[in-house]
C-alpha positions as a Markdown table, in Angstrom:
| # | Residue | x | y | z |
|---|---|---|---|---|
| 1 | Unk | 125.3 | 91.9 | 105.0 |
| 2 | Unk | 125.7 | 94.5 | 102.2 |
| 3 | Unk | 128.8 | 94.3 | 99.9 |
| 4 | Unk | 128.8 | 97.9 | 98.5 |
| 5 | Unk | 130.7 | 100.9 | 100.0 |
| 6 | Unk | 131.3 | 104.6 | 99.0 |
| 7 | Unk | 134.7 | 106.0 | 99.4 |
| 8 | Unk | 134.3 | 110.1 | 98.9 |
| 9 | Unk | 137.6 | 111.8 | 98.0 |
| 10 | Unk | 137.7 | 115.5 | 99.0 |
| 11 | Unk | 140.0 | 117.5 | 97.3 |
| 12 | Unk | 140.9 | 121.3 | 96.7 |
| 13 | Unk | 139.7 | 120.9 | 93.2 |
| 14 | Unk | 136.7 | 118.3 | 93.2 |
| 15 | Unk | 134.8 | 116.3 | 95.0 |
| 16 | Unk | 134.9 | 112.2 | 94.0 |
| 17 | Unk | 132.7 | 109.5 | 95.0 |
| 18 | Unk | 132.9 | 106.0 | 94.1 |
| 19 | Unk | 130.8 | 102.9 | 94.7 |
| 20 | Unk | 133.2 | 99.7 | 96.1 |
| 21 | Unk | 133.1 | 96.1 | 96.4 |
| 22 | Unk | 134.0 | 94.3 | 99.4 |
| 23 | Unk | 137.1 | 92.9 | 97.1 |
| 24 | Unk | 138.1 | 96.6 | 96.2 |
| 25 | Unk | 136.4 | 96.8 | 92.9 |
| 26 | Unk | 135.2 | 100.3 | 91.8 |
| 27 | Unk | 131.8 | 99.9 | 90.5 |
| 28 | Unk | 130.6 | 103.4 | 89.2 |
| 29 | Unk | 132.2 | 106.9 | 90.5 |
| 30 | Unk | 131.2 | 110.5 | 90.3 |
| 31 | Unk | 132.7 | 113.9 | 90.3 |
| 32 | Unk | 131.6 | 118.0 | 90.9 |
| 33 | Unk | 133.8 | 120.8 | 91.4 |
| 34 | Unk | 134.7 | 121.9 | 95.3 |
| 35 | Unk | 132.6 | 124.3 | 96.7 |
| 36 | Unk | 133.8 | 127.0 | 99.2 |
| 37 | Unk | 131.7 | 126.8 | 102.4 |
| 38 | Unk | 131.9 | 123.7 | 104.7 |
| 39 | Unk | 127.4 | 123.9 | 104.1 |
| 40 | Unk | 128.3 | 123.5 | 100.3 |
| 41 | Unk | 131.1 | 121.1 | 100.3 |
| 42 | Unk | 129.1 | 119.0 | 102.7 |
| 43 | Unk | 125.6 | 118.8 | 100.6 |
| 44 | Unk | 128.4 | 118.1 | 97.0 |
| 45 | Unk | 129.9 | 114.9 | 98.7 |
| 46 | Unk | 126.1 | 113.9 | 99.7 |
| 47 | Unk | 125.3 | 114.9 | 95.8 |
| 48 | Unk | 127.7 | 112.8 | 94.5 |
| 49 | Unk | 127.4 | 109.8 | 96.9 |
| 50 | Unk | 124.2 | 109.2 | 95.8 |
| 51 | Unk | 125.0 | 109.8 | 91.9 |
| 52 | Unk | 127.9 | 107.2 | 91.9 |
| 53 | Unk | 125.2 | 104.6 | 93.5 |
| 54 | Unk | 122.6 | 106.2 | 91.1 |
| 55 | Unk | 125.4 | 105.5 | 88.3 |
| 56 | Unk | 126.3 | 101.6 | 89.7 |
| 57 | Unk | 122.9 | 100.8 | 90.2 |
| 58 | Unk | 123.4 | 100.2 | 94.1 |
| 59 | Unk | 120.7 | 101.4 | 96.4 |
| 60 | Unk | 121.6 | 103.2 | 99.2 |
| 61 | Unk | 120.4 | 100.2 | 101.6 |
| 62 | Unk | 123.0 | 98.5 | 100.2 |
| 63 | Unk | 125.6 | 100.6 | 101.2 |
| 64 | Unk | 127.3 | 99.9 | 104.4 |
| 65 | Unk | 129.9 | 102.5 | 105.2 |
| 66 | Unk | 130.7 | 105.3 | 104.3 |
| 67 | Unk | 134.8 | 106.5 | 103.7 |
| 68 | Unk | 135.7 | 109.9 | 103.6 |
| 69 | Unk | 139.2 | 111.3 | 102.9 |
| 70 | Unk | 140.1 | 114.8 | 103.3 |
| 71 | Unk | 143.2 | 117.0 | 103.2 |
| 72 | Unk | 144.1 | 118.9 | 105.9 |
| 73 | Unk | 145.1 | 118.0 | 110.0 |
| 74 | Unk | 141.9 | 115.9 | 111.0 |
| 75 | Unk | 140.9 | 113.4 | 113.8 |
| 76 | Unk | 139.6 | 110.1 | 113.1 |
| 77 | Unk | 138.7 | 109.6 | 116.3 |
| 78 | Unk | 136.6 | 112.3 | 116.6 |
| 79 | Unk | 135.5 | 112.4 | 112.8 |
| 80 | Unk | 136.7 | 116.2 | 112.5 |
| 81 | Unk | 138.9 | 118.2 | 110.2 |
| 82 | Unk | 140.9 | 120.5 | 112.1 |
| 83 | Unk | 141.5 | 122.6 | 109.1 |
| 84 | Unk | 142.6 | 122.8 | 105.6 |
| 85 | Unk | 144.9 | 124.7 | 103.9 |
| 86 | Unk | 143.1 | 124.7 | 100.8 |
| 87 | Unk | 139.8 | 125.4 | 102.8 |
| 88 | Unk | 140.6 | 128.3 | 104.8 |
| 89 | Unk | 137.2 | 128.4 | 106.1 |
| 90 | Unk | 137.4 | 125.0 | 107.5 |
| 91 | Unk | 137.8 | 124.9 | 111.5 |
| 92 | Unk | 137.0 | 122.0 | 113.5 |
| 93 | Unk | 134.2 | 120.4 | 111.0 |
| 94 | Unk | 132.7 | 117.5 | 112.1 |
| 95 | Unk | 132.7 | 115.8 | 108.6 |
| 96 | Unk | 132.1 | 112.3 | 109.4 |
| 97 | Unk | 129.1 | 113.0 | 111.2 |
| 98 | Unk | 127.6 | 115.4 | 109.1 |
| 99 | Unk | 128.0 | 112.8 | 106.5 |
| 100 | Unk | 127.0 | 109.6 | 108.3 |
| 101 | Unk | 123.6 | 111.8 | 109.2 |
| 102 | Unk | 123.2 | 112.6 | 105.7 |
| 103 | Unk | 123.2 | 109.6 | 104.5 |
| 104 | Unk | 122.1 | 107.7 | 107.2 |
| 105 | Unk | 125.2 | 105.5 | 106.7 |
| 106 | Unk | 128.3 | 104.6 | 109.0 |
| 107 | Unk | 131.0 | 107.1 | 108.1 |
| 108 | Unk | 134.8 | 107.3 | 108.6 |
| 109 | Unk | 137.3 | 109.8 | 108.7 |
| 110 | Unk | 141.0 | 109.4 | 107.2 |
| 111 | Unk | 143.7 | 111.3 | 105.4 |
| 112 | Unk | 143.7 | 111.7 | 101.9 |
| 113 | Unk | 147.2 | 110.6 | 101.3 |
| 114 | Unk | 146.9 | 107.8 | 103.7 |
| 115 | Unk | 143.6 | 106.9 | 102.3 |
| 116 | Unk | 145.1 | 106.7 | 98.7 |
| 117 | Unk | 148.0 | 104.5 | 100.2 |
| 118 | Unk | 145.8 | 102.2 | 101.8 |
| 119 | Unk | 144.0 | 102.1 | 98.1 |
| 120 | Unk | 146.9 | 101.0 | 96.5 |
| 121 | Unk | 148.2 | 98.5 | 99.1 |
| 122 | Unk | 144.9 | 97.0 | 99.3 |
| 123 | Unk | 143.7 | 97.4 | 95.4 |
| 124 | Unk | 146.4 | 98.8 | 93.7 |
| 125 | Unk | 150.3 | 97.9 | 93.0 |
| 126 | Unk | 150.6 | 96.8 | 96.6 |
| 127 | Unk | 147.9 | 94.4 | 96.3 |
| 128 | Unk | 149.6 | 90.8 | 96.9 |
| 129 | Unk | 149.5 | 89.2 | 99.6 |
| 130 | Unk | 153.4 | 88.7 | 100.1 |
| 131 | Unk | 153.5 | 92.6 | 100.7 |
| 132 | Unk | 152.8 | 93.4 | 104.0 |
| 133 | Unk | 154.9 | 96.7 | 104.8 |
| 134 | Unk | 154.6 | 99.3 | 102.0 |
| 135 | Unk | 154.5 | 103.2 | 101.4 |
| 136 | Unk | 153.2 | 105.5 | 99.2 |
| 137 | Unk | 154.5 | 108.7 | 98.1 |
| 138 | Unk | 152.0 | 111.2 | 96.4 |
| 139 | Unk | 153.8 | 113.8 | 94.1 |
| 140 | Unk | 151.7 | 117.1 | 94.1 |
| 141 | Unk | 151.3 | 120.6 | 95.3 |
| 142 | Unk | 153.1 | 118.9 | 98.2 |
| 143 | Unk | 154.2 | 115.5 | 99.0 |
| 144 | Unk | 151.8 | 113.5 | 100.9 |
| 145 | Unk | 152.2 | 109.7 | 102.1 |
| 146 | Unk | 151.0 | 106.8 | 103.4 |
| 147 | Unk | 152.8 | 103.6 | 105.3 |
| 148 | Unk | 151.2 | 100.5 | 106.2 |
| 149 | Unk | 153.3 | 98.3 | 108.5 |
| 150 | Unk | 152.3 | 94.7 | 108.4 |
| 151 | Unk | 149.4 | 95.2 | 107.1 |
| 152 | Unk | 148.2 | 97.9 | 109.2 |
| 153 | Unk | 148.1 | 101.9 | 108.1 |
| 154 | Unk | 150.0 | 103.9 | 110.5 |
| 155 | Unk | 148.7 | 106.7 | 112.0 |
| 156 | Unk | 150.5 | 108.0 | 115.1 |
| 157 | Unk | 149.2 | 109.5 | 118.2 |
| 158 | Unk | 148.1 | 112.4 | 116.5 |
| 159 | Unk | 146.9 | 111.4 | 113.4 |
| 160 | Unk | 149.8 | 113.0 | 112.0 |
| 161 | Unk | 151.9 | 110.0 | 111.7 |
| 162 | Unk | 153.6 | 109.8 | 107.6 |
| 163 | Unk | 153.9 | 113.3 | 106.7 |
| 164 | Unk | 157.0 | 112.3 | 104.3 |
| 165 | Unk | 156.5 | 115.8 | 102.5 |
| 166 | Unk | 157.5 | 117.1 | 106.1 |
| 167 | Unk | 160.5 | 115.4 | 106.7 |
| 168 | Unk | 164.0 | 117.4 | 106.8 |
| 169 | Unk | 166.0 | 116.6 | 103.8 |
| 170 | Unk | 167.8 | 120.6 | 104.2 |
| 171 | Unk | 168.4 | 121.5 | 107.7 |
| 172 | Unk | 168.7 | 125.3 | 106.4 |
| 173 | Unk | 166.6 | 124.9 | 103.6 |
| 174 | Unk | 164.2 | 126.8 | 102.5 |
| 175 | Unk | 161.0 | 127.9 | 105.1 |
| 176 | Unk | 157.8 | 125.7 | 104.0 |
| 177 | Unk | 154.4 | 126.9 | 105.0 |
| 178 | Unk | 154.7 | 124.4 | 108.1 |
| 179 | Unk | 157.6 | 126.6 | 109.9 |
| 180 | Unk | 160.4 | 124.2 | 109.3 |
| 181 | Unk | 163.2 | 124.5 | 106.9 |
| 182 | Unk | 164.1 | 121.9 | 104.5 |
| 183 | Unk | 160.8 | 120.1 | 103.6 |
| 184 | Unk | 160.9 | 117.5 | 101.0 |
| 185 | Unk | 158.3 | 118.7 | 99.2 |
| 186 | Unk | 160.1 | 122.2 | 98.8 |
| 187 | Unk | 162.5 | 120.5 | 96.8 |
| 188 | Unk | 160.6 | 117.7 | 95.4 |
| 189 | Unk | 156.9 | 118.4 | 94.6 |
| 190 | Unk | 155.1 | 118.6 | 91.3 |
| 191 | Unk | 154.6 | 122.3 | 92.2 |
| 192 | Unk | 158.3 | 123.0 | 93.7 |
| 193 | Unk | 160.2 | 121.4 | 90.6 |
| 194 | Unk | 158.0 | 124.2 | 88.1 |
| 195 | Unk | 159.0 | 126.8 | 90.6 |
| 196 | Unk | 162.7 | 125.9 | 90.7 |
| 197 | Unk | 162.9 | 126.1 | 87.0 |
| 198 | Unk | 160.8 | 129.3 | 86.7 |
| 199 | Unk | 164.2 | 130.4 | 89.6 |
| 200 | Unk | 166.2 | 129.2 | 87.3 |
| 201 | Unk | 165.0 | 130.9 | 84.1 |
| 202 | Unk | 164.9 | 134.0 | 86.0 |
| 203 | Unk | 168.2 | 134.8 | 87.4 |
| 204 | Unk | 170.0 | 133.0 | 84.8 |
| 205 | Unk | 168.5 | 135.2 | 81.9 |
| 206 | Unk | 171.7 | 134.4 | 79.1 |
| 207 | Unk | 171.0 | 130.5 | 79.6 |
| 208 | Unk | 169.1 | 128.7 | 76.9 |
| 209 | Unk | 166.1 | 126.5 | 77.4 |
| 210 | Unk | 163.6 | 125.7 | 75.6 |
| 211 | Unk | 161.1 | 126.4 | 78.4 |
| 212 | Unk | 161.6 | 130.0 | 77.6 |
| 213 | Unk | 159.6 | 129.9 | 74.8 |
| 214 | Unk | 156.8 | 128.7 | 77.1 |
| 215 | Unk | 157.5 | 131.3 | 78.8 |
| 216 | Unk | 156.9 | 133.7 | 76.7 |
| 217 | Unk | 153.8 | 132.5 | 75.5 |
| 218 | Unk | 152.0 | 132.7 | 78.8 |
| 219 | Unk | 152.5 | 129.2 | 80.2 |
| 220 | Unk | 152.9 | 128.1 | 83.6 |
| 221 | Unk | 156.1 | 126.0 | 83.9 |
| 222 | Unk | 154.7 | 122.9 | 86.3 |
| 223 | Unk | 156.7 | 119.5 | 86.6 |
| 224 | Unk | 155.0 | 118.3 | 83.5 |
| 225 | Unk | 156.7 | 120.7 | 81.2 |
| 226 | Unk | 160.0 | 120.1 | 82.9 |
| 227 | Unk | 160.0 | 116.1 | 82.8 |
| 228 | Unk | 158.7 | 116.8 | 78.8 |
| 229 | Unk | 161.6 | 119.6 | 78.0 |
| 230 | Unk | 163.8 | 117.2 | 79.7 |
| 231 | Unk | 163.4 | 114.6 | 77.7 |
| 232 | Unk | 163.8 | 116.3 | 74.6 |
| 233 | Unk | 167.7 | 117.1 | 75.6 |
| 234 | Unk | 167.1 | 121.0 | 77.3 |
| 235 | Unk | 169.6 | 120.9 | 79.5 |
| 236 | Unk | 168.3 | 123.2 | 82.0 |
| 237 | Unk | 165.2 | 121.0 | 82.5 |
| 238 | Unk | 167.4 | 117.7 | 82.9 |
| 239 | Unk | 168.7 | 119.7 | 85.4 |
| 240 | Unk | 165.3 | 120.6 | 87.6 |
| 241 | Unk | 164.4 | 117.1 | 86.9 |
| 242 | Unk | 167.4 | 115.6 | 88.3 |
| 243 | Unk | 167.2 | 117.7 | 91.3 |
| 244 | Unk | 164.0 | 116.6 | 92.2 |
| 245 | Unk | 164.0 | 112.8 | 91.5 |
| 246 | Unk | 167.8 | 113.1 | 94.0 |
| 247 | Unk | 165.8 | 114.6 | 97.0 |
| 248 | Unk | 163.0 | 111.7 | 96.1 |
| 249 | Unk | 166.1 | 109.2 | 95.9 |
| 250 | Unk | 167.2 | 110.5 | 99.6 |
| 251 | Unk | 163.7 | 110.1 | 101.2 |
| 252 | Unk | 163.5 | 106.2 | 100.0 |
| 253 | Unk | 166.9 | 105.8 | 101.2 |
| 254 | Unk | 165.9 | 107.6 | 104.6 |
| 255 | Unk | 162.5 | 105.3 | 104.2 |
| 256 | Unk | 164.4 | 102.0 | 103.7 |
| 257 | Unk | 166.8 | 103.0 | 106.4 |
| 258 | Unk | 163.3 | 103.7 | 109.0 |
| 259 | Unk | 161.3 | 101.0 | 108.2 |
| 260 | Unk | 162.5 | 98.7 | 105.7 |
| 261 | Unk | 159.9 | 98.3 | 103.8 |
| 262 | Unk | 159.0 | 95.5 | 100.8 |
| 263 | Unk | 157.9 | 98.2 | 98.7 |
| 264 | Unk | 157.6 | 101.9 | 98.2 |
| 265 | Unk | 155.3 | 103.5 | 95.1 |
| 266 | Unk | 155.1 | 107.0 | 93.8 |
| 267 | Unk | 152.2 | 108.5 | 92.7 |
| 268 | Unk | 150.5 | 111.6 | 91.8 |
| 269 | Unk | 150.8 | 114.2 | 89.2 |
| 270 | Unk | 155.1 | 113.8 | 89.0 |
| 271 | Unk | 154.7 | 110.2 | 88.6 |
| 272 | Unk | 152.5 | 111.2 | 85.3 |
| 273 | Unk | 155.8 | 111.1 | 83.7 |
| 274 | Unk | 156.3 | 106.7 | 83.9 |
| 275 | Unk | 159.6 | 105.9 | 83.7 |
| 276 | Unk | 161.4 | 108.8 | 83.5 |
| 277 | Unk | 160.8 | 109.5 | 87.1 |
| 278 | Unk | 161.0 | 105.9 | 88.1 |
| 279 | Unk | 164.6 | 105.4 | 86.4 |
| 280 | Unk | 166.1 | 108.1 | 87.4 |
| 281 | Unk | 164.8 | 108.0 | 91.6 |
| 282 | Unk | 166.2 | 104.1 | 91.2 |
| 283 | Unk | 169.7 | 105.3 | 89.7 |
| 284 | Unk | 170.1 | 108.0 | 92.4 |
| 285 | Unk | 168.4 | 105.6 | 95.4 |
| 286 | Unk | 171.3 | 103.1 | 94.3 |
| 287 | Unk | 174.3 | 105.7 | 94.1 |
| 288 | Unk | 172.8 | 107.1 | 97.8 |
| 289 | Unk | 171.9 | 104.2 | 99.3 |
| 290 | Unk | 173.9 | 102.2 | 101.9 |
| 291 | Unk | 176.3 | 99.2 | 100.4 |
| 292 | Unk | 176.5 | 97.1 | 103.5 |
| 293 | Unk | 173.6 | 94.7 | 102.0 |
| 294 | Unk | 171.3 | 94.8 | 98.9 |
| 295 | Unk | 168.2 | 96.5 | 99.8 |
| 296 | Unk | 165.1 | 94.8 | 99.4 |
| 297 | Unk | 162.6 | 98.0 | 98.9 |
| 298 | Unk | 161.1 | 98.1 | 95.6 |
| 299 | Unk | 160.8 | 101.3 | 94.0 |
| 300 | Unk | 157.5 | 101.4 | 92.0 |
| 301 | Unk | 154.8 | 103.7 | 90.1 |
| 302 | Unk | 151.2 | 103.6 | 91.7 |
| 303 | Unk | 148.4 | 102.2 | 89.7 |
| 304 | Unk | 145.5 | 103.5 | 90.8 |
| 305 | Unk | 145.9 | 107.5 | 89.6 |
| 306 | Unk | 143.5 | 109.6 | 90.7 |
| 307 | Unk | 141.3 | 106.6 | 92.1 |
| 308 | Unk | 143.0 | 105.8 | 94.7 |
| 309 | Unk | 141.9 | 107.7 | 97.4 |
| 310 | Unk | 138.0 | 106.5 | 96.5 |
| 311 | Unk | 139.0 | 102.7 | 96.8 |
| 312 | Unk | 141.4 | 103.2 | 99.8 |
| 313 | Unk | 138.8 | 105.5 | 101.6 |
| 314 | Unk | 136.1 | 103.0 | 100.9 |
| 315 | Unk | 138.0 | 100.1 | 102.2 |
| 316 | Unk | 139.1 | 101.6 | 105.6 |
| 317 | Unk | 135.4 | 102.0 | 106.1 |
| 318 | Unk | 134.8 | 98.5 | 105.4 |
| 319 | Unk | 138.0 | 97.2 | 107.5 |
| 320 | Unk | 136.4 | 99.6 | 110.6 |
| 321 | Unk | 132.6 | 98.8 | 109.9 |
| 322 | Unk | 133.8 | 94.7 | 110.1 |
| 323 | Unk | 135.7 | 95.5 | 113.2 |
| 324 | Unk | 132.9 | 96.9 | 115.0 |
């Protein structure tokens, strides 16, 4: 039996493919920027399937699945992306056959954020064998997520099952692009916290901030300038940053409280700033959470970063190619 599998992560921005061990070890990986059309996007992840084998010195005979994760409401079932809001052309592709015939390889369709949360369980900061019930928070444009429940990744009757960025943490909150009010990741994406300062700067036009002088120079205030400004004693920054890690503080408590799990991890762009992020979720999860018993959750940073979805992708296909 063949050893080597390719996890493909599709994303809004680029395509990445990596070659896998059985044990989770990325051999060699490889990267293009997204296309627009499904045609395109479908020939790039072939492209760079065969590059990151080129690049490991794997043959494609000794490849034996193929994992695919992708944004957007999809069915693994039936191997198709139902669409994709950062693909507006995509309706109802059948991905994983398009490329399993490509490549004349076994192919499998997940979720990116459950993909990249199976990466880390399996490969990443979740990988020990006492941990058997974890979740994974990605910090982004929006907030994505992952849970694996003794040892299995959940996914619902619709596929749909861990969309943490979609859970109601402000009942009349602000309308996200879903049609509910009060997302989470309205008030606690990487995107969102850049926006609420930008707010902030704007109506409050007499308050000081050092972020203004970004401003003025033409840059784009994201979470990464706010967690920096923050740091360095701005006031209004400490106060978008502080916002954002109390909503994050919230959903673990509401994530203890649901499933109880031996540990939840934060990744993504947000989670870019270490421990100033982890420190402050933790002193807010502790002032929120319940104080009827100690909580046994851990609260921890991923460790995969922008691999995760590869190796998690990759190892779904080889957990479904063993099963069959």
């Amino acid at each position: 039996m063949s050893n080597y599998f390719i996890g493909i992560d599709l994303g809004g921005t680029n395509i990445k493919a990596g070659v896998v061990s059985e044990k989770g070890k990325l051999i060699a990986k490889a990267s293009v920027a997204t296309g627009s059309t499904p045609s395109q996007i479908v020939q790039q992840m072939i492209q760079v399937a065969h590059q990151a084998a080129k690049d490991g010195n794997v043959g494609m005979h000794d490849i034996e699945a193929v994992g695919i994760a992708s944004p957007g409401p999809l069915s693994t079932t039936e191997g198709i992306v139902l669409r994709s809001a950062n693909l507006p052309d995509w309706h109802n592709v059948p991905l994983r056959d398009l490329v399993s015939q490509s490549l004349h390889r076994p192919a499998f369709l997940e979720n990116d954020a459950k993909s990249a949360a199976y990466g880390e369980f399996t490969a990443g900061v979740g990988a020990d064998e006492n941990i058997t019930n974890f979740i994974l928070l990605t910090l982004g444009t929006g907030v994505g997520g992952g849970i694996i429940y003794h040892g299995r990744l959940i996914r619902g009757v619709s596929d749909s099952a861990a969309e943490i960025g979609h859970s109601i943490i402000e009942p009349n909150g602000d309308v996200c692009g879903c049609g509910q009010r009060g997302c989470l990741e309205l008030y606690a994406s990487a995107s969102r916290t850049g926006r609420y300062a930008q707010h902030l700067l704007d109506t409050t036009p007499s308050r000081a901030s050092s972020l203004r002088v970004l401003v003025a120079a033409g840059t784009r205030i994201g979470a990464r300038e706010v967690a920096e400004h923050a740091q360095m004693g701005d006031e209004l920054a400490n106060e978008v940053w502080d916002r954002a890690c109390r909503y994050l503080a919230l959903a673990c408590v509401n994530a203890a409280r649901w499933l109880d799990p031996q540990m939840l991890a934060l990744a993504g762009g947000m989670a870019g700033a270490g421990d100033f992020l982890l420190d402050r979720v933790k002193r807010h999860f502790i002032n929120l959470n319940w104080k009827m018993s100690e909580t046994q959750m851990q609260i921890v940073l991923a460790t995969l970063g922008n691999d995760a979805g590869i190796i998690g992708a990759a190892a779904l296909a080889r957990d479904a190619a063993h099963q069959r």
